[in-house]
Each structure stands twice: as C-alpha cells, then as structure tokens.
N, C-alpha and C positions, 0 to 999 in steps of 0.2 A: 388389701391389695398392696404388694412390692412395687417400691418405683424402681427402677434401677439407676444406683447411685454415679455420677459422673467421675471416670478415673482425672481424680486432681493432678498437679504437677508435681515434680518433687520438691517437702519444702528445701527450701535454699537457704544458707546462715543469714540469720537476722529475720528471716519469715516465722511469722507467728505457727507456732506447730500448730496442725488439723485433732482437732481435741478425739477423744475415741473413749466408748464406756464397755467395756466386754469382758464376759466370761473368764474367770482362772481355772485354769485345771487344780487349784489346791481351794476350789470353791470360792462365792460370792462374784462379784463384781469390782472392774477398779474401772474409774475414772480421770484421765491425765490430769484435769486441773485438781481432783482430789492431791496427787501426788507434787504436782510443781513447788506449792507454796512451803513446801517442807527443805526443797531443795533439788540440787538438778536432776532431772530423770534420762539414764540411757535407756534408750529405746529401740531394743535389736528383734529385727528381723528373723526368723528361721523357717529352716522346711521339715517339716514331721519326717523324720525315717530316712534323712539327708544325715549320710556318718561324716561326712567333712562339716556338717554343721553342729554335731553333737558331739563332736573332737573342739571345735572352736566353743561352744558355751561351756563343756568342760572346763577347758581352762580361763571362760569368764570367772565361772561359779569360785575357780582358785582364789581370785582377786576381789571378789563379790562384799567379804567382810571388809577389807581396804577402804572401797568404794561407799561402803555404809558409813564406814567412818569418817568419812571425809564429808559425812551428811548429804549423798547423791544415793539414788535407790534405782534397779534393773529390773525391766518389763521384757519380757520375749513377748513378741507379736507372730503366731503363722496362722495359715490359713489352715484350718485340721478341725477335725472333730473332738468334743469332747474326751475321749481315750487316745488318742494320737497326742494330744497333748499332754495330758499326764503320764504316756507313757516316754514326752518329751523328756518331763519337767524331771520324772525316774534316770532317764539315762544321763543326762547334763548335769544332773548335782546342784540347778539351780535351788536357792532356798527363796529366791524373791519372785513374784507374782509372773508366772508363765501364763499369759494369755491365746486366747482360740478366737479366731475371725470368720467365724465357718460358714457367716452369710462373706464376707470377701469386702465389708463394705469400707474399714480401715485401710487394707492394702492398699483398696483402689484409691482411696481420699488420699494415701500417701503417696501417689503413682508408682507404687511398687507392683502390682497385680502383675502377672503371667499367666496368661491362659495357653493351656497343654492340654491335648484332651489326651493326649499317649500318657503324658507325666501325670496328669492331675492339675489346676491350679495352684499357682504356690506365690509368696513374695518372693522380689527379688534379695540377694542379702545385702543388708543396709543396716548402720546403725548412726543412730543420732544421739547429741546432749540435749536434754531441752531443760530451758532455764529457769530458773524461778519467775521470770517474767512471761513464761510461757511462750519464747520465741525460742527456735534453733540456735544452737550456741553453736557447734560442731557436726561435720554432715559428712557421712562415706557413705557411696552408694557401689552394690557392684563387687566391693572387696569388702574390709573389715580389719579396724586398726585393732595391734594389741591390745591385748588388756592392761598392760603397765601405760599402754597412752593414756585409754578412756579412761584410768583413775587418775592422769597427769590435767588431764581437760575437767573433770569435774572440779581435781584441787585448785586448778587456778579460778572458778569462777567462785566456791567458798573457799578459799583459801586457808582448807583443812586436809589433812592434819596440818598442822604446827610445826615448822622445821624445828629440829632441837636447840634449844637454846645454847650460845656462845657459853663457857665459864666467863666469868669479871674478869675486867684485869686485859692485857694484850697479848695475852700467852707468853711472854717471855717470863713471869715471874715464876714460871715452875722449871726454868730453863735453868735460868741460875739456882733454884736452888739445888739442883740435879747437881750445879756447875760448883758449886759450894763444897759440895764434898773431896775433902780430899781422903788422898791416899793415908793410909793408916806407914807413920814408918817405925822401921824397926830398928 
C-alpha cells in the first residue's frame, strides 16, 4: 500500500536538506547522506525533454570537473522515467549521477512538485549546495545561478581549489632587476 507523501516546504539556507535514495539512469542507487560526508553536493532540479534545461545542465556538465575538484559532487533530480532520464543524462553531458523520481516522492519532500496534467508533473527548477553537515548551504528556487557561481559557493565552504600561491619576496625584487639592466653603450 502507497501512502501519499506530504509536499514539504522548500528547504531554506541553513535547513537540514530532506534526505532522498533514488534511482541513476547510469544504474544503482544514491543516497544524499552517502554523498555529504565526502563534501558539498549540488542538487539541481530538471525536467526530462525541457531544451532550456538541457542547454543549462549542458553547460553545468562544462564546469562539472571544476566542481569535483574542488571536492563538491552534482546530482540531477527530475521527475521521468527510467529512459527519460538516461536520455537526460545522454543530451546534458552530465558525467555525475542523474537521478529519476518517478514515484514524485523527492520533488514533493523538496516542495518543488508541479502537478500538470497537459505538461505531465515535473519539478520546479531549483538548485541547492548541501553541505557536508547535511544542511542547505545555498538555495535558488525558480531560476538557476551559473555555473561559475555554484563552483564559487562550493569553493568557499571547502575552500578548494587553492588560489595560486604568491612568488617570496614583495614583488618588487624582479622589478629591479628588470630595472638593473642597463643599456648596452656604444
């Protein structure tokens, strides 16, 4: 017997994210608190066969290695069936775990669910950081920040990569000796 699950609210920064264990279209299962304790996880939103949102994970997928490196890792969440979503994960170039909601019960726990019966149900698009403490670090709901931000939000909560380090020294000692040379006379 199905209960039907209560649409939650959206979490809000600082609210413990609503945990979720589903389906990848690249096979097995994930689970969020599997992924937290490794480091932050975005958590976006999409709709199966939506080209404005397969233009936008497109150019997630650009920044997706960045975002690894910086020890943060990218979950797609939609509501779709098992083939809707691998034929996601195919057009977006994501390499990291695209997930299927296709009982709806994640959407609704994230108050993201829309019920359409013309469209189909779908989430709303929304993406979050969630942090290694397994609370909302960062929250757009509705729109959808670039991808140079969400690896700007991941780097500030590990604070990786590593900006490059200064040369020694105050810079002026390569100044002078630029300043050193002289003219050759004749």
């Amino acid at each position: 017997m199905f209960t039907r699950t209560k649409t939650g609210p959206v979490p809000e920064v600082g609210a413990e994210a609503p945990e979720f264990n589903l389906p990848s279209a690249q096979g097995g299962q994930l689970r969020l608190s599997m992924r937290t304790p490794r480091g932050p996880v975005v958590v976006a939103f999409y709709r199966p066969g939506d080209e404005e949102d397969v233009e936008y994970f497109k150019a997630l997928a650009e920044k997706e290695d960045e975002i690894n490196g910086a020890s943060g890792s990218v979950v797609a969440i939609g509501v779709a069936e098992p083939a809707q979503a691998r034929n996601f994960a195919r057009a977006s170039g994501l390499k990291s775990y695209v997930l299927y909601d296709y009982a709806r019960v994640t959407s609704r726990q994230w108050g993201l669910l829309e019920e359409d019966r013309k469209q189909g149900d779908h989430a709303r698009p929304a993406v979050f950081v969630v942090g290694p403490d397994h609370k909302v670090a960062h929250a757009w709901v509705g729109e959808r920040p670039e991808p140079e931000e969400i690896l700007a939000k991941v780097s500030e909560i590990t604070g990786l990569p590593k900006p490059p380090e200064e040369p020694e020294g105050d810079g002026q000692e390569n100044e002078e000796e630029e300043g050193d040379e002289k003219p050759k006379e004749e």
